[in-house]
N, C-alpha and C positions, 0 to 999 in steps of 0.2 A: 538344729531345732528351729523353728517356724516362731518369727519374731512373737507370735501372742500368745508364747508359753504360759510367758510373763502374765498375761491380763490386764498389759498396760492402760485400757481404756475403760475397764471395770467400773461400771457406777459414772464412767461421763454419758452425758450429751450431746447428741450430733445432730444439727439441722441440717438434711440434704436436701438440696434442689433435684428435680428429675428422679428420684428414688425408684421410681417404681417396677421399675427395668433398666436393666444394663450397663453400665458405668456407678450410676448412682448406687444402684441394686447390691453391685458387687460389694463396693468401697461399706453400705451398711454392713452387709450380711459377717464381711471381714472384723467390724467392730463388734459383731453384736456376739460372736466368737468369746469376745472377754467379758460378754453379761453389760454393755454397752447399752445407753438407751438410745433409739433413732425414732425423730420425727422426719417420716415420709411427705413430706413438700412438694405435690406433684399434681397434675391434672386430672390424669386420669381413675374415676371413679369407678364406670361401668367398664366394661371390658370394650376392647375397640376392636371393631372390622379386622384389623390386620398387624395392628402390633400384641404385644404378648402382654399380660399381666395389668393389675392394678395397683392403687395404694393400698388395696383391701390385701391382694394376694403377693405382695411385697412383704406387708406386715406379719402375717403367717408365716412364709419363711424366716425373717426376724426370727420371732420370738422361737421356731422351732431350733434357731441356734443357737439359739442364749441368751439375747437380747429382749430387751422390752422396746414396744413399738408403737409410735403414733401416726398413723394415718389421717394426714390435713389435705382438704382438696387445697390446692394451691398454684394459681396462674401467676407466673412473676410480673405479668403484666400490670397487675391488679395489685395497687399496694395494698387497701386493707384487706384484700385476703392473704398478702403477706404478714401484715399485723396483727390479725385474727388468729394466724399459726403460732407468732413467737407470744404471745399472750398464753395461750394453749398450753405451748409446750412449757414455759415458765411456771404454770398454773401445776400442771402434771406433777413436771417432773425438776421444780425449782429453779433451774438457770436453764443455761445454754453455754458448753464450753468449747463444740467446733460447729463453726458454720462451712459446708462444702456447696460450694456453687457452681454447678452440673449441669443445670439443665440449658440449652442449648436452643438456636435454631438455625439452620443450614439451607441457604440456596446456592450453588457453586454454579453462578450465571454471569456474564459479563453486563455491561452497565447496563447498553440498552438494552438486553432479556429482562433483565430484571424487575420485576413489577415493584411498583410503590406498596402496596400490601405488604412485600414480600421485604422488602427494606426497610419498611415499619416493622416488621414482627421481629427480624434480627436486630435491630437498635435497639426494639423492648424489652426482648429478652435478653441477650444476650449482653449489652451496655448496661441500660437501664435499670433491669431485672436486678443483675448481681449487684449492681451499685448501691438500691433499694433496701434488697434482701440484707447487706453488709449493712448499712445504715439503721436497721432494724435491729439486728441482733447485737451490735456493737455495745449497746449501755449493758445490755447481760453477760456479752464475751468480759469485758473488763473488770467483772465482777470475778470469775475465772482464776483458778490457781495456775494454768495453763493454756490460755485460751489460744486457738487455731484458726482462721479464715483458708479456704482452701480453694484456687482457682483453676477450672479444667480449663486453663489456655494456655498456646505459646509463648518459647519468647520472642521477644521483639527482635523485628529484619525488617528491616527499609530499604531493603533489594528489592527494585519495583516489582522481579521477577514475580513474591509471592501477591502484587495488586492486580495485577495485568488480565486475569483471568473472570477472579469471583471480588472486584472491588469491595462492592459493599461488606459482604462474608469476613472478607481481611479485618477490614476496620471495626466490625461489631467486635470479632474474636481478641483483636488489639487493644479494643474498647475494656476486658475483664482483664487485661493484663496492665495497663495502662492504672485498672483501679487494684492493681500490685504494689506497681511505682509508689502510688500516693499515699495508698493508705497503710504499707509497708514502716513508712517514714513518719507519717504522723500520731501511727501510734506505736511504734517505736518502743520497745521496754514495756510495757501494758498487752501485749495483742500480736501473736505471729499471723503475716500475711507473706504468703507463696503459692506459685502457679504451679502445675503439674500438665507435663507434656508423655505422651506416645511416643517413642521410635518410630512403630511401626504400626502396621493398621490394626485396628483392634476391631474384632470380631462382635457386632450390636447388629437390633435389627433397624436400626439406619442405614448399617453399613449394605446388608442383602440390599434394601431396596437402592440405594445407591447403586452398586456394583453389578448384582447381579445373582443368578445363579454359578456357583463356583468361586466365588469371592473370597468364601470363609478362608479355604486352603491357602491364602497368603497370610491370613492373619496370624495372630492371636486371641489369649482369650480376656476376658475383660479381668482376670485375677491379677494381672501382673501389676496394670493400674492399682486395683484394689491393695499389695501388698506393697507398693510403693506410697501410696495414701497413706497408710499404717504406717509408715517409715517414718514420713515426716509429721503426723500428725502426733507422735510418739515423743521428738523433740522440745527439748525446752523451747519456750517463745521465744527465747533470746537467736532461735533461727528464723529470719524473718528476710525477706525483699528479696528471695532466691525463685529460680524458674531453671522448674528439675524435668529431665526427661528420664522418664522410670527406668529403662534399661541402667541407664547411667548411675542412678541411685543406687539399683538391687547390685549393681557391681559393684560399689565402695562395703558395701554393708555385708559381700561374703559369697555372694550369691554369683554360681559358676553355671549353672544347666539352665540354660534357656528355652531348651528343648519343651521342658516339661509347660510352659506356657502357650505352644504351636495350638494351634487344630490340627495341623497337618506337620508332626512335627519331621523334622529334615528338607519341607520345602522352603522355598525362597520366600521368604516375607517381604510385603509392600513397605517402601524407604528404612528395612530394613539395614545396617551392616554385618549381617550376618553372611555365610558361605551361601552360594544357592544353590538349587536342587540339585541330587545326585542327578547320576546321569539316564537312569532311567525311567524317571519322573520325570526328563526335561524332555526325553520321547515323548512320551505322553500327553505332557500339557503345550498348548501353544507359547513362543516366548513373547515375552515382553519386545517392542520395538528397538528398544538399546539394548536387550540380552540379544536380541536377533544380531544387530552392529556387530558388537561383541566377537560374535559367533563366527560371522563372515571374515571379519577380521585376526579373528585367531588361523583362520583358514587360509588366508592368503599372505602370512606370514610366511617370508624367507631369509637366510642368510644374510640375502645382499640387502634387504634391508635394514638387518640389523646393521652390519659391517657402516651401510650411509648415513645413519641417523645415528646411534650413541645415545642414546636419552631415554631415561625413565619417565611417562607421563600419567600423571593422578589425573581424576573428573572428579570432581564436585558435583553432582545433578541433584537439582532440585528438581522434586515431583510438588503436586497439588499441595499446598497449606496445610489441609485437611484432610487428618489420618484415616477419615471413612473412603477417600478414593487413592490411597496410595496404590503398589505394585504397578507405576509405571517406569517401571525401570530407575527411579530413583536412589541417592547415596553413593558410595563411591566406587569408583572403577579405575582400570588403569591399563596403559598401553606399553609394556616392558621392550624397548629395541636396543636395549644393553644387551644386556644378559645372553649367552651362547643359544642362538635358534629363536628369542624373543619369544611373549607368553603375552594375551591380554584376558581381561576377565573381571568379575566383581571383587571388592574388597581392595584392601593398601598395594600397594603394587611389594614385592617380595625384596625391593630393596629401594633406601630413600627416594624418591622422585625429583627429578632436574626442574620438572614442571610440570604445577600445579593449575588446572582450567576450572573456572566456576561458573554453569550456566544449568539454565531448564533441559529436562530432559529433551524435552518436544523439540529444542535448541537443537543440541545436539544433533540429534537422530536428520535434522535437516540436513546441519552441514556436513555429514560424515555420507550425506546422498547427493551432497551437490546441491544441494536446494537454498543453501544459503553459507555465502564465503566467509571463511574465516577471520577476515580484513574487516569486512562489513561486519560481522558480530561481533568483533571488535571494538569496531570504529562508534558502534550505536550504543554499548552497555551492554550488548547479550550476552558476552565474551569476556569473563575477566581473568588475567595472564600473572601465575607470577612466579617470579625464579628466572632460567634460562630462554632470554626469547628470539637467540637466535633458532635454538633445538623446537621451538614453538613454528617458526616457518620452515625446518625442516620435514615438520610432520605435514604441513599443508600441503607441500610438495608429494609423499605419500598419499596422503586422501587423491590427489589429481588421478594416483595412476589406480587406485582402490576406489572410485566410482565407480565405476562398469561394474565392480561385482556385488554393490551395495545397493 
């Protein structure tokens, strides 16, 4: 049965940030399921050029679930039209008992692309905004029989790995997780504060204009967040200072078919760990640069190197931060030269690992073409070893005679 049998949110209050489409849109429509009230907290009024929806036609869906619905224009930039809303919705509809803070803003540019506008608009929103928003609703949340803060971001890694790319982007999104930490603790017993992360890429129209045409068929869809939301917003407040990634949640709580969340279900999802594409869809679709490795690698597998190596090896790869550009080959993999005839491929390797490597995929994909030594990514930080490191320079010796065909 589908956790809002129950009608656990019935008769509360939910201030969302970004509501109007997509993530926000979801996590509403999922409360408004139990007869839930949502104030939509979002920008867009008139309909825009190329994204989809309003707070006018967010609302409408609302209420045609069940829910009652307030539509506030709302720039988080701008505190008193943050103030203007929660005065609103207080006015409305008496309090306020979960604040979700969604709405977002993304440039995945390194230092110098990055324009100053553009490092302004991520600090504002994305730090600032939620820090604000939270700041605002706070005196009505602890009014609350169960009050909720809820943050769409990460948890915290100070693996340069995730800086190197989209600096600024890292630190804004760290910036709402950061106001986890703090404000997790300090209000403590009065006020649940927790982050909610992605596995895998989640399917918004961020993500098309990011990606691309054909993007979607890695994703997911924005439900899974929305019923991981529900999960924890469903908890007593006494669950506080945690940073949940939804997969991970829906699997404590019972939840076994993952399928039914795909776009495309049976294909390979972006930093997913799931199995990836059968093999007639992997005709089809171009692979990824490390399912390509992968590939090569499974192919130029023989005896005698199993027989010279002995070792089961895991990857670690990290892909982009940011669940709107995963599918590059991100998540785990692993290279089996035990086992009779040796096996490589996505997911845990089929028996314990001797050694474990943790680097970017883009990492990778170098040094497995010769483009960059394993000693060297080692020696810098790109490279981190752990377990058996002599079976670690055995496999380097492999890559020498596995260039030519990589």
């Amino acid at each position: 049965a589908s956790p809002s049998t129950f009608r656990k949110l019935a008769g509360c209050t939910l201030f969302i940030t970004g509501a109007s489409r997509g993530i926000g849109k979801a996590i509403a429509l999922k409360a408004a399921k139990d007869g839930a009230n949502i104030v939509i907290a979002a920008k867009t009024a008139e309909p825009h050029p190329t994204l989809p929806g309003t707070i006018y036609t967010a609302a409408a869906e609302i209420e045609a679930a069940g829910g009652k619905a307030l539509p506030c224009v709302v720039n988080v930039r701008e505190e008193q039209q943050i103030i203007n809303a929660v005065e609103k919705a207080v006015k409305t509809f008496g309090g306020i008992d979960i604040l979700v803070n969604n709405a977002s803003a993304i440039s995945l540019t390194g230092t110098l692309e990055t324009e100053t506008k553009k490092v302004n608009l991520m600090m504002d929103v994305n730090v600032r905004g939620t820090y604000l928003t939270s700041k605002t609703c706070l005196p009505h949340l602890r009014k609350s029989r169960n009050p909720h803060i809820l943050n769409l971001s990460p948890p915290m890694n100070l693996n340069p790995m995730w800086f190197k790319n989209h600096c600024a982007y890292t630190i804004s999104k760290y910036g709402m997780s950061m106001c986890v930490l703090g404000m997790a603790e300090e209000f403590r017993g009065e006020v649940a504060v927790n982050a909610l992360w992605p596995k895998t890429a989640i399917h918004t129209a961020a993500m098309d204009m990011l990606g691309g045409s054909g993007i979607e068929k890695q994703c997911r869809k924005t439900d899974i967040l929305a019923d991981a939301a529900y999960c924890i917003l469903t908890k007593p407040k006494s669950f506080t200072g945690n940073f949940i990634i939804d997969e991970d949640l829906l699997r404590e709580e019972g939840v076994k078919n993952f399928d039914v969340y795909a776009i495309s279900p049976g294909k390979k999802l972006g930093g997913s760990q799931q199995e990836g594409p059968d093999t007639a869809s992997a005709a089809a679709q171009p692979l990824s640069p490390v399912a390509e490795t992968f590939r090569v690698i499974q192919g130029a597998m023989s005896e005698e190197h199993v027989r010279a190596t002995q070792g089961v090896f895991q990857f670690e790869l990290l892909s982009c931060l940011c669940f709107l550009c995963s599918g590059d080959g991100g998540g785990t993999w692993y290279i089996d030269l035990k086992t009779q005839g040796g096996s490589a491929g996505f997911g845990k390797p089929p028996v314990t690992a001797d050694v474990v490597m943790s680097m970017s995929s883009a990492d990778f994909v170098k040094m497995f073409t010769g483009k960059l030594k394993p000693t060297l990514a080692f020696m810098s930080g790109k490279l981190r070893i752990k377990g058996n490191m002599a079976l670690a320079i055995k496999l380097e010796k492999m890559l020498t005679q596995l260039n030519s065909k990589l």
